[in-house]
C-alpha positions in Angstrom: 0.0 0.0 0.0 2.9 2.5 0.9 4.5 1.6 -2.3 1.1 2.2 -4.3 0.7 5.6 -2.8 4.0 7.0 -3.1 3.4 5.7 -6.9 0.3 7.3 -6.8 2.0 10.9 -5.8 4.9 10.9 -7.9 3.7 9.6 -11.6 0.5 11.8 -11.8 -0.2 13.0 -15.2 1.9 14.8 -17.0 -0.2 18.0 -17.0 0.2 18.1 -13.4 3.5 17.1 -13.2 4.2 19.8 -15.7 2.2 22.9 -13.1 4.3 21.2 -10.0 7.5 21.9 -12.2 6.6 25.7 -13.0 5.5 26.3 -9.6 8.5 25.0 -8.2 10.7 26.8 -10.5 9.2 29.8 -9.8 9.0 29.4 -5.8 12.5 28.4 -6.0 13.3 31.4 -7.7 11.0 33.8 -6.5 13.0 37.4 -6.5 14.6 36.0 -10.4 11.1 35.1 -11.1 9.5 38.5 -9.7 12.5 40.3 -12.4 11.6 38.4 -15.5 7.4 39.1 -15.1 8.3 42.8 -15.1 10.6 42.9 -17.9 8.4 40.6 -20.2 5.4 42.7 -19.2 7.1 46.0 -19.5 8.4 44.9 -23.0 4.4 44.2 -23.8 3.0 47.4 -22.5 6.6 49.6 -24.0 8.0 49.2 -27.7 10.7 51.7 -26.1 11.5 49.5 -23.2 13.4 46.5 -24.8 15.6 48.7 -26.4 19.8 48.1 -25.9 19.8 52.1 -24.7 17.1 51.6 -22.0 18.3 48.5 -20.8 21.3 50.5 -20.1 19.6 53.2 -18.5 17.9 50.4 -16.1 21.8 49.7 -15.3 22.9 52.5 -15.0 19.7 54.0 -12.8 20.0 50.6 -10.2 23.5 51.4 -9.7 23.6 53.4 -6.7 20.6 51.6 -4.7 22.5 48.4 -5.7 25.8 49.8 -4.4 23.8 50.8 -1.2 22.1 47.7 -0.9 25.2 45.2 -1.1 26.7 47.1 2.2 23.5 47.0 3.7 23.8 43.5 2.7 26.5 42.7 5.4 24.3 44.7 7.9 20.8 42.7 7.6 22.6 39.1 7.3 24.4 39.7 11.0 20.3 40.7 11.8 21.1 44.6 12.0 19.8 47.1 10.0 21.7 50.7 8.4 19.6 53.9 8.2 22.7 56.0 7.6 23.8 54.6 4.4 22.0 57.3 2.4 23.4 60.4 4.7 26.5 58.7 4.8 26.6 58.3 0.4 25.9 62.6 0.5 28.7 63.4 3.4 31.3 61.2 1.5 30.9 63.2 -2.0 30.9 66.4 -0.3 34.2 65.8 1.5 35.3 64.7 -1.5 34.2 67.5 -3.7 34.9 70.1 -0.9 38.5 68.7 -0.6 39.5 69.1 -3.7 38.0 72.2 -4.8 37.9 74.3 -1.7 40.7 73.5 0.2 43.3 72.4 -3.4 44.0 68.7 -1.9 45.3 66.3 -4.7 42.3 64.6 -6.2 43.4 61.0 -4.9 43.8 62.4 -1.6 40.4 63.5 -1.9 39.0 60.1 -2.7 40.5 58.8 -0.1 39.3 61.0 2.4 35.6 60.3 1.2 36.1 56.7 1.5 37.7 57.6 5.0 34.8 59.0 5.9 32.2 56.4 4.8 34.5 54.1 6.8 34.3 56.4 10.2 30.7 56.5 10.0 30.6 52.8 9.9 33.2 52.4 12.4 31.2 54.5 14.6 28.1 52.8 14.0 29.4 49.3 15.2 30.8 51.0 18.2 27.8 52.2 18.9 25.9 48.9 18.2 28.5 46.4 19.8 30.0 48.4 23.0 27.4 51.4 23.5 24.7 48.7 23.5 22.1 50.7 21.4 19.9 49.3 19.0 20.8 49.2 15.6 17.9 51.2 14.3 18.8 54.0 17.0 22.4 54.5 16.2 22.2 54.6 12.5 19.2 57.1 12.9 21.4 59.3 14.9 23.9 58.7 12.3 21.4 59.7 9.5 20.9 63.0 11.0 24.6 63.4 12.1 26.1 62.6 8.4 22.7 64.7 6.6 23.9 67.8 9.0 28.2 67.5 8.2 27.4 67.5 4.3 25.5 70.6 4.9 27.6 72.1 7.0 30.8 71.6 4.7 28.6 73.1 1.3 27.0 75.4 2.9 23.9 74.3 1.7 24.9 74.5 -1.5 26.3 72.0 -4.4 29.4 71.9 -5.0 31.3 70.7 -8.5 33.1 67.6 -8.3 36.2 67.1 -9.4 36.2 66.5 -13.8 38.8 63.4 -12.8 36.5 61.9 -10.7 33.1 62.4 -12.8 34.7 60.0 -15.6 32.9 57.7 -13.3 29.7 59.0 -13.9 30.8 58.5 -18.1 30.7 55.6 -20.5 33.7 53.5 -21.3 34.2 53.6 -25.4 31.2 55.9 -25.9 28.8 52.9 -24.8 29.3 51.0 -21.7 28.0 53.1 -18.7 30.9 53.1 -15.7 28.5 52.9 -13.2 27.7 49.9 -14.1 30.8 48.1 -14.2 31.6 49.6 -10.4 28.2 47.8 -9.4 29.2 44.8 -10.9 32.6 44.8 -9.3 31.4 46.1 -6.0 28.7 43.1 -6.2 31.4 40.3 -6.7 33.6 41.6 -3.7 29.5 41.5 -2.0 29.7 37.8 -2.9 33.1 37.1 -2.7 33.2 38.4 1.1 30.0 36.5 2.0 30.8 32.9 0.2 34.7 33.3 0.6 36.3 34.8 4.0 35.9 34.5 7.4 34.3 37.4 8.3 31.6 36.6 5.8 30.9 33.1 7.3 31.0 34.5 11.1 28.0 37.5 9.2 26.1 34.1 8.6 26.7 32.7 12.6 25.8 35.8 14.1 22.5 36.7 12.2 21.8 33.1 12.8 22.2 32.5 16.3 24.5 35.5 17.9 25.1 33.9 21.4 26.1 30.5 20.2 27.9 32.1 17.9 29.9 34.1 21.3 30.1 31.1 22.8 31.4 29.4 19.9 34.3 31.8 20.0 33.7 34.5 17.5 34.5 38.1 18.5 30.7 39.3 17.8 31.5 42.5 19.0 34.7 43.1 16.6 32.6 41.6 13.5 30.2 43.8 13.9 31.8 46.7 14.0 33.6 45.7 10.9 30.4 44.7 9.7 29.0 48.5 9.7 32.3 49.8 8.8 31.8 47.7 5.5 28.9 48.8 5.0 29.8 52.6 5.5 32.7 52.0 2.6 30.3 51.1 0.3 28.1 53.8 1.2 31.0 55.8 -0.1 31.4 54.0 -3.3 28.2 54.9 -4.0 28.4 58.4 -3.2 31.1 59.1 -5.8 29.1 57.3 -8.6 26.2 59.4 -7.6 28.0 62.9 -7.4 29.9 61.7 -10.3 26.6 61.3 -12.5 25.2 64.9 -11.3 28.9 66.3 -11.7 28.1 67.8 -8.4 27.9 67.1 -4.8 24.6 67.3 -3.6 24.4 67.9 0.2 20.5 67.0 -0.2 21.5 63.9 -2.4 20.2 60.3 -1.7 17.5 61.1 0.9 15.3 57.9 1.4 17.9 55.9 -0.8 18.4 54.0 2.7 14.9 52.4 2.0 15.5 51.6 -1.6 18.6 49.7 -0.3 16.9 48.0 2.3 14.0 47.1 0.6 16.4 45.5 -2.3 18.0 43.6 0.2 14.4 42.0 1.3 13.4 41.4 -2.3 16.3 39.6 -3.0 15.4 36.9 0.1 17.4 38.2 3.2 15.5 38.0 5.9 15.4 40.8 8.5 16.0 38.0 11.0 19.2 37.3 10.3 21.3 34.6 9.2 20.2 35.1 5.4 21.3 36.7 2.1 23.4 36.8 -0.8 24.8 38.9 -3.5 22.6 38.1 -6.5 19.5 38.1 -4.6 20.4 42.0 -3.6 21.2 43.1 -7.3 17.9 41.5 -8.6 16.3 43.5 -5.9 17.6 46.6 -7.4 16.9 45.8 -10.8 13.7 45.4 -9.6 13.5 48.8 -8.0 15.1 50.3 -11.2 12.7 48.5 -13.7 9.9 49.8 -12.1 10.6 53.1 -12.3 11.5 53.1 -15.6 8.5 51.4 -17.2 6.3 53.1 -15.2 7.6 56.2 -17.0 8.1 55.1 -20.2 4.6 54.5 -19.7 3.4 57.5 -18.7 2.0 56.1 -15.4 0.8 59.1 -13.0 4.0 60.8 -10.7 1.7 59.7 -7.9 0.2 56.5 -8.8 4.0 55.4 -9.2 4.2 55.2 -5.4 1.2 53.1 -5.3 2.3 50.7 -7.8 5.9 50.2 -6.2 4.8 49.9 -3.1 2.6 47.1 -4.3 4.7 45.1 -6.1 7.3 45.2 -3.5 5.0 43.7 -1.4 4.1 40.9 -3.9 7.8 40.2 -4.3 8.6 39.7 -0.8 5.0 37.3 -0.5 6.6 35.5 -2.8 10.0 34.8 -1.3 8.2 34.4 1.8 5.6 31.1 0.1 9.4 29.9 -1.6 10.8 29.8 2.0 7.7 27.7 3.2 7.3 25.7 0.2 10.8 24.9 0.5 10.6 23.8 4.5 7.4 21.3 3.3 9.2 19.6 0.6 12.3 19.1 2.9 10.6 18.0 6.0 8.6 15.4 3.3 12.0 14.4 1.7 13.4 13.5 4.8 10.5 11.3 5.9 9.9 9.6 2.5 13.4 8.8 1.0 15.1 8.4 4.5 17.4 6.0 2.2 17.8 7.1 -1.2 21.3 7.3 -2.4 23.6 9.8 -3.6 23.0 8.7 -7.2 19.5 9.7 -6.7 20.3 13.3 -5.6 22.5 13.5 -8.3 19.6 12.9 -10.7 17.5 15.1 -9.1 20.0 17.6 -9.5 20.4 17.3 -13.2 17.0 17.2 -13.8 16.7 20.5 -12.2 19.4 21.9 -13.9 17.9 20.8 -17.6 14.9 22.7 -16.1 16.1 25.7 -15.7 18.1 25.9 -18.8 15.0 25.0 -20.8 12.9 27.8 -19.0 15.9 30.2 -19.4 16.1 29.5 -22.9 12.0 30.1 -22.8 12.1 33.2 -21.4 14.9 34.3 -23.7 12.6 33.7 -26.6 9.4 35.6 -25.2 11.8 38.5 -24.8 13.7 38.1 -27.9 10.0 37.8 -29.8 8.5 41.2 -27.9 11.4 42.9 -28.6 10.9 42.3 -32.2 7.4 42.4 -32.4 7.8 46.0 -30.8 10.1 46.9 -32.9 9.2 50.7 -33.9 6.5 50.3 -31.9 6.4 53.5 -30.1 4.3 55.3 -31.9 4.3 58.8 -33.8 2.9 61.8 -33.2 4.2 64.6 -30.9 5.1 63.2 -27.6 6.5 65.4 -24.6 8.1 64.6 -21.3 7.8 67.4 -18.3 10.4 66.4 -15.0 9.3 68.6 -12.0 11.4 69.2 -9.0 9.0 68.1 -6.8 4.6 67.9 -6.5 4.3 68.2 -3.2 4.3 72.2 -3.7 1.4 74.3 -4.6 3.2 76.2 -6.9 4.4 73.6 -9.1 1.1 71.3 -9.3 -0.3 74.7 -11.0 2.7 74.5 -13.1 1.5 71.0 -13.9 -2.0 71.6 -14.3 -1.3 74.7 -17.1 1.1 72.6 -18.8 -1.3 69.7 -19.0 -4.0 72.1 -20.2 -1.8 73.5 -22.8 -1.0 69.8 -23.8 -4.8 68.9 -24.7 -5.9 71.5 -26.0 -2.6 71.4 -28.9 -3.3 67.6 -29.3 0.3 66.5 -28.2 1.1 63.7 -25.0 2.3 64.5 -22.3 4.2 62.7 -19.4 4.7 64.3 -16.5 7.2 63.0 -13.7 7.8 63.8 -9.9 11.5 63.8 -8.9 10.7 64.4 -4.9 13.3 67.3 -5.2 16.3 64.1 -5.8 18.5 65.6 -8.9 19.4 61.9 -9.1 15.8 60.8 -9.6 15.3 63.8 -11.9 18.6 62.8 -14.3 16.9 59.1 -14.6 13.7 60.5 -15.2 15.5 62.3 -18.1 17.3 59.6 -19.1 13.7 57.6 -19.0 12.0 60.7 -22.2 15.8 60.3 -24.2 15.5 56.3 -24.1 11.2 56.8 -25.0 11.3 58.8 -28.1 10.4 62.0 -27.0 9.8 64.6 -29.2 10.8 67.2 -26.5 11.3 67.5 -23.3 10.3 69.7 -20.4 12.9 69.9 -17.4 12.2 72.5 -14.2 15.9 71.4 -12.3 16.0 70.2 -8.9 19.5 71.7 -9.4 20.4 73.4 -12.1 24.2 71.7 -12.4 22.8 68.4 -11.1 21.0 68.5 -14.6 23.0 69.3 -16.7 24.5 65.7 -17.6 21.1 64.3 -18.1 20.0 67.2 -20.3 23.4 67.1 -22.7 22.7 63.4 -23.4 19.2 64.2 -24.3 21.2 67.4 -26.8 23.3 64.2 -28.1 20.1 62.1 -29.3 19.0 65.6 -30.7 16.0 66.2 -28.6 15.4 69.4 -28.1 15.5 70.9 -23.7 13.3 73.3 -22.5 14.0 74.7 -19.2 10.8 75.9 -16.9 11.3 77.9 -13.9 15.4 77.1 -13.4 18.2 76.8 -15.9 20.3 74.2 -16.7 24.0 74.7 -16.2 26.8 73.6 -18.6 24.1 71.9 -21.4 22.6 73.4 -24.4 18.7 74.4 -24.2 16.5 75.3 -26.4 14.6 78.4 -24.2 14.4 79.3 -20.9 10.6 79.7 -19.7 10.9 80.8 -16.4 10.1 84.4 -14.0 13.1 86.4 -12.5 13.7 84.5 -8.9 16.2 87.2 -8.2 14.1 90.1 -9.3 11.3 88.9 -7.0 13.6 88.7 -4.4 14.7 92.3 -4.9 11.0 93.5 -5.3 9.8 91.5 -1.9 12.6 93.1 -0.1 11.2 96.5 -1.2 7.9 96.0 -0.5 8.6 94.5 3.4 11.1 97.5 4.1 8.7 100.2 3.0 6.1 98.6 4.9 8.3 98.9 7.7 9.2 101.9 7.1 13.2 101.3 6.5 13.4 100.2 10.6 12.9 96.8 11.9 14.2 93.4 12.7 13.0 91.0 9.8 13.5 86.7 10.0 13.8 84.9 6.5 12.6 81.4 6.4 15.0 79.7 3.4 13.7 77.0 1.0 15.5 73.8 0.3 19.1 74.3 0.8 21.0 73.6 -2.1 18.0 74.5 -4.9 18.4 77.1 -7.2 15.0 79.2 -6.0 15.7 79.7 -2.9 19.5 80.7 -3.6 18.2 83.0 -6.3 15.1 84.6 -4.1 17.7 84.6 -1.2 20.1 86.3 -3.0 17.7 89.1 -5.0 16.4 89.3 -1.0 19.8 90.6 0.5 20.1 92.7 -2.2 17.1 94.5 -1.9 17.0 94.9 2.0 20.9 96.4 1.6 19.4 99.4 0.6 17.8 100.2 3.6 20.4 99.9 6.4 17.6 100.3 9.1 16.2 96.7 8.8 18.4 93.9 10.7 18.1 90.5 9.9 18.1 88.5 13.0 18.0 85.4 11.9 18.0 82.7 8.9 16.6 79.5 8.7 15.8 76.6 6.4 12.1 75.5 6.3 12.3 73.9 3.4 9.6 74.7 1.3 7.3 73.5 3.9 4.1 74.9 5.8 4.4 72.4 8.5 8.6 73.5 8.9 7.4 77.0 8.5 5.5 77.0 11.2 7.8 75.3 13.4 10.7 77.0 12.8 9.1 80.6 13.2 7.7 79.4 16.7 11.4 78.6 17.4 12.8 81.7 16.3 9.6 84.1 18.3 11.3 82.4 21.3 14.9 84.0 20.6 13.9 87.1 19.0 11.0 89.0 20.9 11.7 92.2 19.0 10.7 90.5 15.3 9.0 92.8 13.4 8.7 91.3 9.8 9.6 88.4 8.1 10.0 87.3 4.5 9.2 83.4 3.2 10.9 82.4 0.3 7.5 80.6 -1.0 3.9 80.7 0.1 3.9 78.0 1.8 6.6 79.0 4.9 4.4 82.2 4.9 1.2 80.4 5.5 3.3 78.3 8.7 5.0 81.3 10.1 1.1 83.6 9.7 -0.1 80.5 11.9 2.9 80.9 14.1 2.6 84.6 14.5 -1.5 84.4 15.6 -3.0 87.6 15.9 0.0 89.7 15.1 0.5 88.6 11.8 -0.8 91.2 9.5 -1.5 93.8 11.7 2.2 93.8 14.0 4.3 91.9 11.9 3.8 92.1 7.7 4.7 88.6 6.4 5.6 88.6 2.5 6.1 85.0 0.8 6.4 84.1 -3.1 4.7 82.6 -5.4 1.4 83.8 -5.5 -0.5 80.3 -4.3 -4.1 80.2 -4.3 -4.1 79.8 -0.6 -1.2 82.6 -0.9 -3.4 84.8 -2.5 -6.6 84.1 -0.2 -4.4 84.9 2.8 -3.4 88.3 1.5 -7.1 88.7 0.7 -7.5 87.8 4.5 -4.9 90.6 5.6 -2.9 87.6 7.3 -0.2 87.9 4.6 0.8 91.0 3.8 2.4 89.9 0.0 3.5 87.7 -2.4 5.4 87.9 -5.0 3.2 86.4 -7.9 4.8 83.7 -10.7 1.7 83.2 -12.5 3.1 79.5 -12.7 0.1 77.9 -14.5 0.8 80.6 -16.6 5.2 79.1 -16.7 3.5 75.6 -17.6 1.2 76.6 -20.8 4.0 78.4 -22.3 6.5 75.8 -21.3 4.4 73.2 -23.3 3.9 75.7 -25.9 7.5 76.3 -26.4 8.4 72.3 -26.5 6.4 71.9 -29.3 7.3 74.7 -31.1 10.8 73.5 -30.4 10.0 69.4 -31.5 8.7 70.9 -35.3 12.0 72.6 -35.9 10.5 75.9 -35.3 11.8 78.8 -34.3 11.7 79.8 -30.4 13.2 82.6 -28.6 16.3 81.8 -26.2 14.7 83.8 -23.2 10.5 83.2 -22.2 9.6 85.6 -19.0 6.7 85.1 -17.4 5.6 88.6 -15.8 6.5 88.4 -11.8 4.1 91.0 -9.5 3.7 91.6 -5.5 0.5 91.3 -5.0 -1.2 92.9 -2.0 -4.7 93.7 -0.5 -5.2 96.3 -3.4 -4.7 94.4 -6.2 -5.5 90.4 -5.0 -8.8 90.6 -6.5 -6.7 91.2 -10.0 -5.0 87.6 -9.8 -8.0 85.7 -7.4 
């Protein structure tokens, strides 16, 4: 009867033989299989997606994260975890950058000073963990905010230019081969090579399994770990460089969140957050993952928010899936062991090969459904005119009117157009650019996180001969075809004028700064201190970055009423800070203390209607977007455009509001 059953279980039919095989192969394989679903599918839905140039993009845009993720690799196998490794990625270019333009130290020097410093943080991290006791996610948390606050410190809040050496990296090798690439391919083979190969690797693998027996055992848990996060802060570094080297800058804001990316890579790719599991290969597939999403989601012209959604979504999926491998794996090894007790090693051997013709024959099937949508897509994309807009960020008032004109302006011509959120990251803006050169675009719309962190993207968008248009901000060091934009420093000057003769040329004023490092608030900044020179009875007490923000606006400027009582006016580099410092201020705003912002925001202009705000310097930015598009296609027929667009800039107060409401 036992031999009847087990007959009965293992010689089924073929058709279900052949679904226990697929399942198996795609259990057993879950991240791998997770990859080759989204590149088939994105193939499907894009003729631009399976193209050689794209797939390169993909590389070159999972670089970084991958880079990240192989040191947090190290980390999440000993059962830790690395918040920093993002902060940590910004402070090392910056040193580097800083060293060796600032302060004239030999550009190798510089390097290794950078590298030096990803190393410290580490260093300090593990000491921290191992002797100070504190919990992983504590330690790099502080060291988030401690590596965020060095970088800028040492810029000043602004970008600085890296080294032309150095930004080599950020090239391609024989006009073709991204760089970045090959340094995430090497940098993932020392990943494996450490892990499968050296001590300190196997004693990763004891400790996130079991860390007391691995004490008792004899290991130096405390020293490991330590090296461990030190590891992890060198590659930190490494990817750092790539990433200044690709924005030919150092951005002090650069790679914020990039620490979850890496993480969640790491999970994709079948670590477990317990400990004890992970490779190499499992890591970059979870990147590639990342970075395919991303990119297809653009090419497709999926929403800037519905992007989150879908990410979020199928990381989830992915990680379902590793977690039913894992199981499925325990059940048929707890079976094996019960049912063939005493099979043989020739038997095993078998199984093995059979496994092995299996997965060549599906590789060489999956192959051929790519190989046949790649050709079947072939010039697929489509005609007519298609445009790609890249804002700095959508989480501003001022910018999703931006959007909103140039999507009006869009319809109404007849053209396409795909608009993308970079989160104010110039890295996520230059892929996003990458994303319209590689998808055919007929032009391209790009308002600059930075405007030299764009500059790269936007002179290999000049090389496929696609014409740039800038909105809002230039672009630095690349050829455009017009700049649409309203006089940042102008307003500046104009709000400075309007708050001093309001205070009658006496008074102690607070500024509340955008985003340091951005090109707006440098530019209203600077037009700002300009303006309020001319009246040498108006003090500025204090500075401070609120970052664009109502919530930080209102925040800071409860901070700053508690050091400076005397504070008789303040000026808000955007709407926004304005409406958080008005909430700050209570009563006295508008009737004490004037507030002036910029931008000209519907909820801007209804608090000046209100007498809460006292001005704002209106952009008209719906107004930026319409002739933006206008411009771009203008620009995609050959036609001819002027260099220069302005966009008329006005303060608008209680006597004219009802002009611009």
């Amino acid at each position: 009867m036992a031999t009847d059953t087990l007959k009965n279980t293992t010689d089924g039919g073929g058709g279900g033989r052949g679904a226990r095989t697929v399942r198996r192969l795609l259990l057993d394989n879950g991240a791998l299989s997770a990859l080759v679903v989204l590149v088939v599918a994105m193939s499907l839905l894009s003729g631009d997606f399976l193209t050689t140039q794209n797939l390169l993009n993909v590389g070159v845009q999972a670089a970084v994260t991958a880079i990240l993720a192989f040191g947090v690799t190290f980390v999440i196998v000993t059962a830790g975890i690395d918040l920093s490794v993002g902060s940590v990625a910004a402070l090392s270019a910056t040193v580097l950058a800083w060293s060796a333009t600032s302060e004239g130290v030999p550009v190798w020097l510089a390097v290794v000073l950078a590298v030096g410093t990803g190393i410290a943080c580490g260093l300090v991290n593990g000491a921290l963990v191992s002797y100070g006791k504190l919990p992983p996610f504590i330690a790099t948390l502080a060291m988030l905010s401690v590596g965020r606050g060095l970088s800028l410190v040492i810029s000043q809040g602004s970008p600085i230019p890296f080294p032309g050496s150095v930004s080599r990296i950020g090239d391609t090798l024989g006009g073709r081969l991204p760089v970045p690439v090959l340094v995430m391919v090497a940098m993932g083979l020392l990943t494996a090579l450490i892990l499968s190969r050296t001590y300190l690797g196997r004693s990763m693998y004891a400790i996130g399994g079991n860390e007391e027996a691995a004490r008792l055992s004899g290991l130096r848990v405390k020293r490991q770990k330590v090296a461990v996060y030190a590891l992890s802060g060198l590659f930190a570094a490494v990817a750092g460089i790539v990433l200044a080297s690709r924005l030919s800058s150092a951005q002090p804001q650069a790679a914020q969140g990039y620490e979850l990316d890496a993480i969640a890579a790491v999970v994709i790719g079948g670590a477990s957050l317990s400990g004890g599991v992970g490779k190499a290969s499992g890591t970059l597939i979870g990147a590639l993952i990342l970075a395919v999403l991303r990119n297809g989601l653009n090419l497709l012209s999926v929403s800037a928010f519905w992007q989150q959604v879908v990410i979020g979504v199928v990381i989830a999926l992915a990680v379902l899936l590793d977690t039913a491998r894992s199981r499925a794996g325990a059940s048929a090894a707890a079976s094996g062991a019960s049912g063939t007790g005493g099979a043989g090693g020739s038997g095993g051997a078998g199984r093995k090969g059979a496994r092995a013709v299996k997965y060549t024959v599906a590789a060489v099937l999956v192959a051929a459904v790519i190989g046949g949508v790649s050709l079947w897509n072939n010039g697929s994309s489509g005609g007519g005119t298609k445009l790609g807009l890249s804002l700095s960020t959508l989480n501003n008032p001022f910018f999703v009117q931006l959007k909103a004109g140039a999507e009006a302006e869009a319809k109404a011509k007849g053209v396409e157009l795909t608009v993308t959120d970079a989160q104010n990251d110039a890295s996520q803006q230059a892929n996003q650019i990458q994303n319209f050169t590689s998808g055919a675009m007929s032009s391209v719309i790009v308002n600059p996180v930075d405007s030299d962190a764009a500059g790269p993207s936007v002179r290999a968008a000049d090389k496929a001969g696609i014409p740039v248009i800038a909105a809002d901000r230039g672009v630095n060091k690349a050829d455009i075809a017009t700049l649409v934009a309203s006089d940042n420093v102008a307003g500046g000057r104009q709000a400075a004028k309007t708050l001093a003769e309001k205070l009658g040329g006496k008074g102690q004023i607070v500024i509340l700064q955008g985003t340091a490092g951005t090109s707006a608030s440098r530019e209203r900044g600077q037009g700002f201190a300009e303006g309020i020179n001319a009246y040498p009875g108006i003090k500025v007490v204090a500075r401070q970055p609120a970052d664009f923000d109502r919530t930080k606006g209102l925040d800071v400027m409860t901070n700053m009423l508690q050091a400076h009582s005397g504070v008789n006016g303040v000026f808000a580099e955007n709407d926004e800070m304005a409406l958080g410092a008005i909430k700050a201020l209570g009563s006295k705003a508008g009737t004490s203390i004037p507030v002036v912002g910029f931008d000209g925001t519907p909820d801007g202009l209804k608090a000046v209607e209100a007498g809460t705000l006292y001005a704002s310097v209106a952009q008209q930015p719906a107004e930026l977007g319409r002739l933006a598009v206008l411009n771009a296609i203008k620009a995609a027929r050959g036609e001819e455009i002027a260099s220069t667009v302005k966009v008329p800039v006005k303060v608008v107060t209680a006597k004219n509001v009802a002009d611009y409401s």
